[in-house]
C-alpha positions in Angstrom: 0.0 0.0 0.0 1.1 3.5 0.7 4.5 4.1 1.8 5.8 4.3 6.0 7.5 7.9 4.9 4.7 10.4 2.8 4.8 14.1 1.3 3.3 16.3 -0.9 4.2 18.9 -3.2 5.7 22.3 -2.0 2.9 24.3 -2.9 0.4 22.4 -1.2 2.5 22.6 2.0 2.4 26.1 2.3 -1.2 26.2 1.7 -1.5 23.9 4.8 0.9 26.0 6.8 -1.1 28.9 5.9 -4.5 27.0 6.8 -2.9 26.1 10.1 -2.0 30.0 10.7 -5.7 31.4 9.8 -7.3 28.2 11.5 -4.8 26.1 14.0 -6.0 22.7 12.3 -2.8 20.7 11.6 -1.7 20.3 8.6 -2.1 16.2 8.6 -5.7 16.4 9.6 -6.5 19.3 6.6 -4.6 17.0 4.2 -7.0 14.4 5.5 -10.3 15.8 4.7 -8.8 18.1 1.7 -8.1 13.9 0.7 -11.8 12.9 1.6 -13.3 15.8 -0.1 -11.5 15.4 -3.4 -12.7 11.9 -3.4 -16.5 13.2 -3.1 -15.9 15.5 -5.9 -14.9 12.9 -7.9 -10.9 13.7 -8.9 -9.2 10.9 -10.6 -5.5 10.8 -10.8 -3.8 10.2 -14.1 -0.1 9.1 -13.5 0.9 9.6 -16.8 1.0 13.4 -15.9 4.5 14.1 -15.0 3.5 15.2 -10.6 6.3 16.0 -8.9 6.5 15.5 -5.0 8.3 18.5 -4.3 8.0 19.0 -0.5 10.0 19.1 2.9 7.4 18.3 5.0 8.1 14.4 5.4 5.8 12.4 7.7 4.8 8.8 8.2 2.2 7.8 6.8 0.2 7.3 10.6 0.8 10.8 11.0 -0.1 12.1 7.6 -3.5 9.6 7.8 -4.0 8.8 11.1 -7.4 6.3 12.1 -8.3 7.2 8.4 -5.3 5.1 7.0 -7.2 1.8 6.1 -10.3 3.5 4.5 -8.0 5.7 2.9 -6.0 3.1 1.3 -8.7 1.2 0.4 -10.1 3.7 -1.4 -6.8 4.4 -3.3 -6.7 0.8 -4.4 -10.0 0.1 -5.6 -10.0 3.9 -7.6 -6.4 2.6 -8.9 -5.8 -1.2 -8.2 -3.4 -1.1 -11.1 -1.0 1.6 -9.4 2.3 1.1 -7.7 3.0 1.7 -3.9 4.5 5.0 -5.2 2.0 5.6 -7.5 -0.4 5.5 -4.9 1.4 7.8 -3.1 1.5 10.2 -5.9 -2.3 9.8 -6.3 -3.3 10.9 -2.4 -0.8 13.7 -3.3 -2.8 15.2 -5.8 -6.1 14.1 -4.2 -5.1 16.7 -1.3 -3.5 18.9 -3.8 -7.2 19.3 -5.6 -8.6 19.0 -2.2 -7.0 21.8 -0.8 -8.3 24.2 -3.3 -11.9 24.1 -1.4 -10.6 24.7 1.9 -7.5 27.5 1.8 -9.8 30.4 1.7 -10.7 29.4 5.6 -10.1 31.9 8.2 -11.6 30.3 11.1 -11.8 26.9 12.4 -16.0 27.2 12.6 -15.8 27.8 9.0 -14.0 24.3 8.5 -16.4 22.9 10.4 -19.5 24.0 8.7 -17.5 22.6 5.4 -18.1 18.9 7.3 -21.8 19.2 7.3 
């Protein structure tokens, strides 16, 4: 499945550091519902686009997914049960990448909450 050490690009870091700043949710549990929400709208990965994982923020994959980690690999498998470990990897990357787009207008953490219900 996914690998034990995850990242994203360097862009979408800094839109999670800057979501932390105007909100104070972490960064690993944005990435997490920036993740879920791009699966909602439907985003499919296509790894024959060159994505480049560009980012410094390295974290485990427990970290990154925490109690989500078996639906969320689940989900990456059966969307793209032909995909590498790596590829896989690449694919939650741009599903919080496309994610992320909903969410880093937030300046409050009641605003992300209303974006739950």
């Amino acid at each position: 499945m996914l690998p034990q050490t995850m990242w994203l690009k360097k862009s979408v870091e800094e839109q999670l550091q800057t979501l932390k700043a105007n909100t104070g949710i972490t960064p690993n549990v944005a990435a997490r519902i920036a993740f879920f929400r791009s699966v909602e709208n439907g985003f499919v990965f296509d790894k024959a686009q060159d994505y480049k994982l560009s980012g410094s923020l390295k974290l485990d994959k427990f970290t990154w997914l925490g109690k989500t980690q078996q639906v969320t690999e689940l989900l990456l498998k059966q969307r793209y049960p032909e995909y590498s470990d790596k590829e896989l990897q690449m694919a939650w990357a741009a599903h919080v990448e496309s994610g992320i787009s909903k969410l880093k207008g937030l300046k409050e953490p009641l605003s992300f909450t209303n974006l739950l219900i």
